[in-house]
Each structure stands twice: as C-alpha cells, then as structure tokens.
C-alpha positions as CSV (number, residue, x, y, z in Angstrom):
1,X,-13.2,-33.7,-1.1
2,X,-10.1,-34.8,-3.4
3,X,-8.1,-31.1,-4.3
4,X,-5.3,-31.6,-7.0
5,X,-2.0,-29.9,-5.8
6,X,-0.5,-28.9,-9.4
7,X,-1.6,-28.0,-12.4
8,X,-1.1,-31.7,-14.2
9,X,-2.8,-33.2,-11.0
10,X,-5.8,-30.9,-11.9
11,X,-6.1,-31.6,-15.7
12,X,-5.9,-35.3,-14.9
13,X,-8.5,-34.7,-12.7
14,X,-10.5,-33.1,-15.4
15,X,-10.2,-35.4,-17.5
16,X,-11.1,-38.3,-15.4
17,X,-14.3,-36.4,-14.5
18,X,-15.0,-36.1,-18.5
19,X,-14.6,-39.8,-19.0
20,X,-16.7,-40.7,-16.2
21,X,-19.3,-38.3,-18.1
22,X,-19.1,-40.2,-21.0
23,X,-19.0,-43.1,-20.1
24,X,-22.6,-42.5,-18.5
25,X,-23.7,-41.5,-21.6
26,X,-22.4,-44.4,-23.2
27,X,-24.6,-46.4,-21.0
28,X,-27.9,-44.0,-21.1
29,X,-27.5,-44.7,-25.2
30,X,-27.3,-48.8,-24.4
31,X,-30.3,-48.3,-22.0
32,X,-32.0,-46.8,-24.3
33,X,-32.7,-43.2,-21.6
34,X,-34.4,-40.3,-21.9
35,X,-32.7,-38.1,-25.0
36,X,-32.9,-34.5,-23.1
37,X,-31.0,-36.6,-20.2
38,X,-28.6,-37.7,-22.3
39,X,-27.8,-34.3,-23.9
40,X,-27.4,-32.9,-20.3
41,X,-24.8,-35.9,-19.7
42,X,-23.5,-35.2,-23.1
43,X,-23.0,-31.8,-22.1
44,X,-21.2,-32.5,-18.9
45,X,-18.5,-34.0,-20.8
46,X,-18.3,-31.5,-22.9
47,X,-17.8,-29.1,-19.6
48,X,-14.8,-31.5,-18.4
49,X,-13.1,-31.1,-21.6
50,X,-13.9,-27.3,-22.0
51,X,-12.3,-26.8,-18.3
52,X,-9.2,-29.5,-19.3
53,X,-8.3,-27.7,-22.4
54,X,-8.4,-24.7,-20.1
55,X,-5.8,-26.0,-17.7
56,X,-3.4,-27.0,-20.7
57,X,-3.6,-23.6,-22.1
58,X,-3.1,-21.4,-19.1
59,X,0.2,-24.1,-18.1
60,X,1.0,-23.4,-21.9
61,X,1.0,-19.9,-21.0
62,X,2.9,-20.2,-18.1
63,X,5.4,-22.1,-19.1
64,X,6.5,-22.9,-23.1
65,X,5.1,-19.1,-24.3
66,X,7.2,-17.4,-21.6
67,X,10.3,-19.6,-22.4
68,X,9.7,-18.7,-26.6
69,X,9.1,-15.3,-25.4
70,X,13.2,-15.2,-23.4
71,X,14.6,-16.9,-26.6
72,X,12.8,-14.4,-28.4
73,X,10.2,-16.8,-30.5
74,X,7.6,-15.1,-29.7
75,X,6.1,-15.2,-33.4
76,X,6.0,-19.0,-33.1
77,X,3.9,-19.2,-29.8
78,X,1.2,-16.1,-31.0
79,X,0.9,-18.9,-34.6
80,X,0.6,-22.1,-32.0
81,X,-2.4,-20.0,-30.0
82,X,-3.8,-18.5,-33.3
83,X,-4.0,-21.7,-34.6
84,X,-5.7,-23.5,-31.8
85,X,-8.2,-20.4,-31.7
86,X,-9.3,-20.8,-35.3
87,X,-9.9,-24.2,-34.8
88,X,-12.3,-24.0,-32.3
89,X,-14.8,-21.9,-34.6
C-alpha cells in the first residue's frame, strides 16, 4: 500500500484519489448509471477534497501562520482563516 512521506506527497495524493472519483462519475453520468450510485461516487469526491483542503490547512498552520505569528502578523493570518471559514457556510 502506497504511504505519502510529507505532507505535499499526501495532499497530491488526495487529490489524485478525488479526480479518480470524479472522473467515475463523469462516466456513470455518460452511461447513463444508477442516480443513488452516482451520488455515493459523487460524494467520494467530495470526501477527497474535504480531506485535501484538510491537509492544506493544517500545513497552513504549521508553517505560514506560525511565521506571521514571529513577525508579529498575527491579525492577518486569524482574517486569511476567518475568511476561508465563512466561505464554507
């Protein structure tokens, strides 16, 4: 079983699994498949993505916030994370 070593292996790696979702769905829509089938493939992708944007967040956290935080920017990083927040409602 493939393991990704660092954290941009692992998001490609998410990723990758999300395209291979969709592009199953892609092909359950030209075949003409089962709807409820397709929402569960539909859904997968939507999984991938949910656990990439995951991984880009907590290496966002890790990394840029912590370096705003030393220069003391700390205000501009709590916006950038506010901001992505309130657009996933």
């Amino acid at each position: 079983m493939y393991r990704p070593k660092n954290t941009q292996e692992r998001i490609l790696h998410r990723l990758k699994i999300a395209q291979g979702h969709l592009k199953k769905v892609l092909k359950m829509m030209e075949n003409n498949s089962y709807c409820i089938d397709i929402i569960h493939q539909s859904q997968a992708v939507q999984r991938a993505l949910a656990e990439a944007d995951a991984l880009v967040l907590e290496n966002h956290l890790k990394t840029c916030v912590v370096d705003h935080i030393k220069k003391g920017e700390t205000e501009t990083s709590i916006k950038e994370i506010m901001n992505v927040i309130k657009k996933n409602k």
